[in-house]
C-alpha angles and dihedrals in degrees: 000000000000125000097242088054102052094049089052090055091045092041091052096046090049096046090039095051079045099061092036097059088039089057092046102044085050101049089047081054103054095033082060096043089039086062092034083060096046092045092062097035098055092041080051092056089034085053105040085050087050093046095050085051086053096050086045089044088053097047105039087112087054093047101040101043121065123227091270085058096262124162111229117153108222093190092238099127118151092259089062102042087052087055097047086044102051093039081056094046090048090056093054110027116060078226121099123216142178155149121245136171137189081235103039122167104196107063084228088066090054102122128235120227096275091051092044089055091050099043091062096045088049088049091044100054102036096192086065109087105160124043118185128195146187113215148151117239119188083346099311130098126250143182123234137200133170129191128196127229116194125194106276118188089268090066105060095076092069100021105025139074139031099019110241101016095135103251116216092274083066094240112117114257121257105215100237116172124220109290099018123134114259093173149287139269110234119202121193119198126193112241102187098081092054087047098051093057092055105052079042077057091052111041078057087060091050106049079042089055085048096053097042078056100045084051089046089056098047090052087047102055085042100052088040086051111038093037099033117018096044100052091038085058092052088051096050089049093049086055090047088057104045087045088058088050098269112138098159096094139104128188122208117185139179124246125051095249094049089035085058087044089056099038080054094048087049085050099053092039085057100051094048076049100056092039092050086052097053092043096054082046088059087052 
């Protein structure tokens, strides 16, 4: 096998594992910041809803009684905020939210299968209080967080005691007690784009690995050429030469290693020369 020939193969394997680990290593890394990203961006929408039912839930005295101190339910608890909120930021965030409950009282928080198995986890450890979740969903991948929301002191008058008293939003009372879980919101972010980016990412890293390697190649077959080939050839023809009785020849070559290879072939052509002469000098 030529030279050429081997360093190319080694060349290519090399270039090509390379690549290959490069593209591996960086696809475990942004599938990992991908989800990292999507972690912190769907707890962010989970905690900015929870805090707007919080800052309902405070104020219901401010928004249901009038300036002369009289009681009007404007229908603006944190349940239906949360509703009018999270219909508003599904319009305009390619993000679904939502808040959801094993004991929901408004058919649009009836959990799916994935909520309904939260929820009870999350009913079920109460010191867990966000579950999040990579899954495919009618063939594309999405990201999922739940949050829970547990009874404060500001819930009981709606969802406390005693258990089926008809609150001021006109639905019977559950009889939660403080630090129970009333339910979760439950964020859904779409994945395929992100992903898309990425393979896009990586199919970059890979024509750039082929044309590092068709580069690699090309120098190769220069440098083998100019610095091998060449001077190998000079030193066949020298020998062609001296095989057919011509002395009168010198090689010079470039590269210390060749440049040995050619002082040592001078060296031999002189000294044939020198034994032919005094041969011929005997006869």
């Amino acid at each position: 096998m030529k030279i050429a020939t081997k360093l190319t193969i080694s060349i290519t394997t090399i270039v090509l594992v390379v690549t290959g680990l490069t593209v591996a290593v960086f696809y475990k890394l942004q599938q990992k910041a991908i989800e990292q990203s999507l972690q912190m961006q769907t707890k962010a929408v989970a905690d900015e809803y929870i805090a707007i039912r919080h800052v309902i839930a405070q104020n219901q005295d401010r928004i249901n009684y009038d300036s002369a101190g009289n009681f009007e339910f404007k229908g603006l608890n944190p349940a239906r905020v949360g509703n009018m909120v999270a219909e508003y930021f599904n319009k305009l965030s390619n993000f679904k939210v939502k808040q959801t409950s094993l004991r929901y009282r408004n058919p649009l928080g009836a959990p799916d299968d994935f909520e309904r198995e939260v929820l009870q986890k999350l009913e079920n450890n109460p010191e867990t209080s966000i579950i999040y979740k990579k899954v495919i969903i009618d063939g594309k991948p999405y990201y999922r967080l739940m949050k829970s929301i547990r009874i404060k002191k500001s819930c009981l008058p709606c969802h406390g005691e005693p258990a089926g008293e008809i609150d001021i939003a006109g639905y019977p009372k559950e009889g939660y007690k403080l630090g129970e879980l009333r339910g979760a919101i439950s964020v859904i972010a779409p994945m395929e784009a992100a992903i898309k980016n990425m393979y896009n990412t990586l199919k970059m890293i890979s024509l750039s690995g082929l044309g590092l390697l068709l580069l690699a190649i090309l120098a190769i077959q220069i440098i083998i050429k100019k610095f091998v080939q060449q001077p190998i050839n000079k030193l066949v023809d020298a020998a062609d030469r001296i095989s057919m009785g011509d002395f009168d020849v010198d090689v010079e070559v470039k590269g210390e290693e060749l440049s040995r290879l050619a002082k040592a072939f001078n060296r031999m052509k002189n000294s044939l020369k020198k034994s032919m002469e005094l041969l011929q000098d005997k006869m």
